[in-house]
N, C-alpha and C positions, 0 to 999 in steps of 0.2 A: 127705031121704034120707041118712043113714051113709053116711060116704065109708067106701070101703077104703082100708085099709092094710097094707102089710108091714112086718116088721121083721126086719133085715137085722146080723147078730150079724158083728160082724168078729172073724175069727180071725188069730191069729201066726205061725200054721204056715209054714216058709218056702216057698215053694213054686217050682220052677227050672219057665219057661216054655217053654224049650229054644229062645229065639231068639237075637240075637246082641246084646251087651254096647251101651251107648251107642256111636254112631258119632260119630264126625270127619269132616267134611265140609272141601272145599277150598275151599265159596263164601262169603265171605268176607260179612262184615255190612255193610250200605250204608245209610247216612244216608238216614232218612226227609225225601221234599221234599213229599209231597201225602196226604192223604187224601178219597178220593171217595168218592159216594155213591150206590148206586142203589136202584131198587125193581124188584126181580122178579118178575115175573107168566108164571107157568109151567102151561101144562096137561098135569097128569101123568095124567090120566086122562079117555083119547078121549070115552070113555064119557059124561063130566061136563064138556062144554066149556065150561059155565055157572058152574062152582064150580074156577076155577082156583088153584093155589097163589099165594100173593102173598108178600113179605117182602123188609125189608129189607136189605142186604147193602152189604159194605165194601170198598173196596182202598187196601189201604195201599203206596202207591209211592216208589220213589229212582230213583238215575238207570240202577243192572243189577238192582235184588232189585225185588221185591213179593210183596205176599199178599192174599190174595182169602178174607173169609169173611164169616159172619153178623153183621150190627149188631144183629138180634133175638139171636142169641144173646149174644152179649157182655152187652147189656143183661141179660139175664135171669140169667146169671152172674152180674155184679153185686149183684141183687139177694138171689141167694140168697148170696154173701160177706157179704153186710151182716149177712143174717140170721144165718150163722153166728157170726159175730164179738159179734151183740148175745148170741146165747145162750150163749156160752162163757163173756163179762163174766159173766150174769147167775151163771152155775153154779159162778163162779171157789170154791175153797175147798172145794169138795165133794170132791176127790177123783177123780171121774168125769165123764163127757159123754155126756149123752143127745141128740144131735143132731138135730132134725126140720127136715126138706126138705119143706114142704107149703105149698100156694095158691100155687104158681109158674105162669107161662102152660105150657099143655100143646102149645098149637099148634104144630109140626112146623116145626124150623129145619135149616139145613142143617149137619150135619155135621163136615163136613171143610172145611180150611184149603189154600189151594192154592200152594204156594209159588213163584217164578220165577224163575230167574237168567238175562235176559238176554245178556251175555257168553257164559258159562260153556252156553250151551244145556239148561240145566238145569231138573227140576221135579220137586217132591218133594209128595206126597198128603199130609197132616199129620192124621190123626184120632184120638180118644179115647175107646176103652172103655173108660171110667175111665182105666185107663193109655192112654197117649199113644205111638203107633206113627205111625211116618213109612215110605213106599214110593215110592223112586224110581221114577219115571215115565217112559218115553220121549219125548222132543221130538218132534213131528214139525212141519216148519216149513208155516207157510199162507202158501198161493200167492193173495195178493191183486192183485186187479187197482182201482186206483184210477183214478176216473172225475173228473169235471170239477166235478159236481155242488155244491153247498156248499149248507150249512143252518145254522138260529143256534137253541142250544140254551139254555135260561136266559144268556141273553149271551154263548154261544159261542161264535163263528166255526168251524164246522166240513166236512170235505169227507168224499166218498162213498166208502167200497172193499165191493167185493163177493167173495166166498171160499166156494168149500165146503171145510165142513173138519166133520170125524167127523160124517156121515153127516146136516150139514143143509148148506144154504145158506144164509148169514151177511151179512146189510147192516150196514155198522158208518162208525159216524160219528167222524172223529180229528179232533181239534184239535192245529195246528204251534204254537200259542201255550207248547201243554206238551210239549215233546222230548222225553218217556219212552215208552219202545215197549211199552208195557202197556195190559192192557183187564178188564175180566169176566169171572171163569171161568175158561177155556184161552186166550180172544183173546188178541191183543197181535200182534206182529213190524210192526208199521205208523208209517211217521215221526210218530208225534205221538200222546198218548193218546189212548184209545179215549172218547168221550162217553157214545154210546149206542150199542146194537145189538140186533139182532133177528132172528131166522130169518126165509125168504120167506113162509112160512104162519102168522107170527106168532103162535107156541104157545111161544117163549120170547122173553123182552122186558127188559131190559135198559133202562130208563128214569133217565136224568140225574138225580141231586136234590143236587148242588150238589158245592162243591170246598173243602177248606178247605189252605191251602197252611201250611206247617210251620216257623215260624221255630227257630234254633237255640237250644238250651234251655229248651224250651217241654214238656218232655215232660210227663206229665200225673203228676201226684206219690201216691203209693201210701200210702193207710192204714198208720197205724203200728202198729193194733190185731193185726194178724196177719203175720207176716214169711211171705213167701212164698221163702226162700231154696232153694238147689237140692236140699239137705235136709229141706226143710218144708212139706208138698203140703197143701192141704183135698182132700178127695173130688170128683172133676170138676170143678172148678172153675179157669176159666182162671187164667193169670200176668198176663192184662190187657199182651200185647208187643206191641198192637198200639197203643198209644197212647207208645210209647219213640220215643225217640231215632234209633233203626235197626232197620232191616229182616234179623232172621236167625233162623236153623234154631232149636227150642226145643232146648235142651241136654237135656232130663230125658224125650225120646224115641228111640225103640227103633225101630230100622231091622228089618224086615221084608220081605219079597217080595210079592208081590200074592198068591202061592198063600197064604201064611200067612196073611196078610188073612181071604183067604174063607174058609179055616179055622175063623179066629179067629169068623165072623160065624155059619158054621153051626153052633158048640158053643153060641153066643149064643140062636140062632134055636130047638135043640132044648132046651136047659136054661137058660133066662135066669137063673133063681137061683145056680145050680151056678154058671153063667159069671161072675156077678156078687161069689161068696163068693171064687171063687180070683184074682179082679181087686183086689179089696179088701183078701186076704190080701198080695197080692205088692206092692200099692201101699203097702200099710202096714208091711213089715218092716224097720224099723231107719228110718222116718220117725216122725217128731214134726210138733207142728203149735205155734208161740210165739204169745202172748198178753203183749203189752208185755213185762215183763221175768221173765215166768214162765215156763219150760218143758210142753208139755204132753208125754207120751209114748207110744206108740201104746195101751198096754194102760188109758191112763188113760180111752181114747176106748171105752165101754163099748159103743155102741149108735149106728146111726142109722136113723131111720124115715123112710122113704117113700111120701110120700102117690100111689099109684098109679091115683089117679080122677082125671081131668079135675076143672077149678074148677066151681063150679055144684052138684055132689053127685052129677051120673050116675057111674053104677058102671061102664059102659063105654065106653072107647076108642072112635072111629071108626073104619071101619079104612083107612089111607091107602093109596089104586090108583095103581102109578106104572107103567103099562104104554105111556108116553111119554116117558123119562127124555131130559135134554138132550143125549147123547153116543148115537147112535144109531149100529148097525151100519151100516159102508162097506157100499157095492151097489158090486160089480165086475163 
């Protein structure tokens, strides 16, 4: 079966989104000491308790920042950077770039990036409609009560606290081994990191898959094929900050409100084309994108196509039921 496709014309036009200029933030960046790992198995749809979400996911910790996101996504970023990078060598000298984004996994990662600042009681939502929007969030602290309990996770030594917090109840397993008051998701405020955890009806899970601790200078070294400087963006595709040195805010996103958010999601939701030509337009005006020691310039970027069918060759999408999402409404 013919996969579909769109093809998606970036225009120059500049276009003002009417939110507010790059923010400065007062939380300062914190030396990466840990990255962990887990696997989430999530049922977002009651209906389907047999076909639950699964995926893997990352926290990157120091001793007051961390960030919490997709290790399937990163991966799959990656792989579409590569792709880009082979196909711009291949086109060098043309003149132009016809970029295709196509055979990438379609499977449903999450989102958004979750940022933390311990100290500072801080936590900022990090997501990417194409352009990259950050929305402070409010703290609210969790009232854990720690029990006596102790369990041993892939060689962890770890102890029991139990919490409700945004509309589940939360078993969560910390190890005093690692002194960072960080965990999964929203968790954390607990003497020691979070291992594992799970709500009591076990429909979100949070499973251990190991700890890699972070020596200094270690950071993970960047392709010299495409400069990713603050000026120089590819189309959705991460900076790769979660493998640096330090834990901090992305510079090259836009501070938002949560109204604007949903805003942003319902123009999404009614026009995804529309929403996606004036995302492209405003991500591309007065960006370039370097190829070793050539410049490329936004108008030289003619075209990118996207393959809009799942791998395999079905023509459509699943459609994904999240009518169990993990932050559930307070009962008061």
């Amino acid at each position: 079966m013919k996969l579909m496709k769109k093809s998606i014309r970036i225009s120059l036009t500049i276009l003002s989104l009417g939110f507010l200029n790059l923010p400065t933030y007062a939380q300062k960046a914190d030396k990466t000491i840990a990255r962990v790992n887990y696997k989430l198995t999530h049922i977002e749809d009651t209906t389907n308790r047999d076909k639950p979400h699964t995926e893997n996911m990352l926290l990157v910790v120091g001793n007051n920042a961390s960030v919490f996101t997709s290790l399937d996504k990163i991966n799959r970023n990656k792989e579409m950077e590569a792709s880009v990078q082979q196909q711009m060598k291949e086109q060098a000298g043309s003149g132009s770039f016809n970029l295709k984004l196509n055979n990438f996994s379609t499977k449903p990662t999450t989102n958004i990036d979750i940022y933390q600042f311990t100290n500072e009681k801080k936590r900022y939502i990090n997501e990417r409609l194409i352009n990259n929007y950050l929305v402070d969030e409010k703290v609210e602290p969790i009232q854990w009560k720690i029990s006596k309990d102790t369990a041993n996770f892939h060689g962890v030594k770890c102890q029991k606290a139990i919490a409700n917090y945004k509309g589940r109840e939360w078993i969560a397993w910390f190890s005093q081994d690692y002194p960072m008051s960080a965990g999964p998701w929203k968790l954390g405020g607990l003497p020691g990191l979070i291992i594992q955890a799970h709500d009591k009806k076990n429909e979100v899970v949070f499973e251990f898959d190991g700890i890699e601790l972070v020596k200094p200078n270690s950071a993970e070294q960047k392709t010299e094929d495409i400069s990713m400087g603050p000026n120089t963006r590819i189309i959705g595709l991460s900076n790769n900050v979660y493998y640096g040195e330090e834990i901090k805010i992305p510079s090259d996103a836009t501070i938002i409100t949560p109204k604007e958010m949903d805003k942003l999601k319902e123009i999404r939701e009614k026009d995804p084309e529309g929403f996606q030509k004036s995302q492209l337009a405003s991500l591309q005006t007065g960006m370039g994108v370097r190829t070793g020691t050539a410049s490329v310039s936004p108008n030289q970027i003619s075209s990118v196509t996207v393959n809009t069918a799942p791998s395999g060759g079905t023509t459509k999408r699943p459609v994904r039921v999240i009518n169990n999402p993990i932050e559930l409404p307070v009962k008061k």
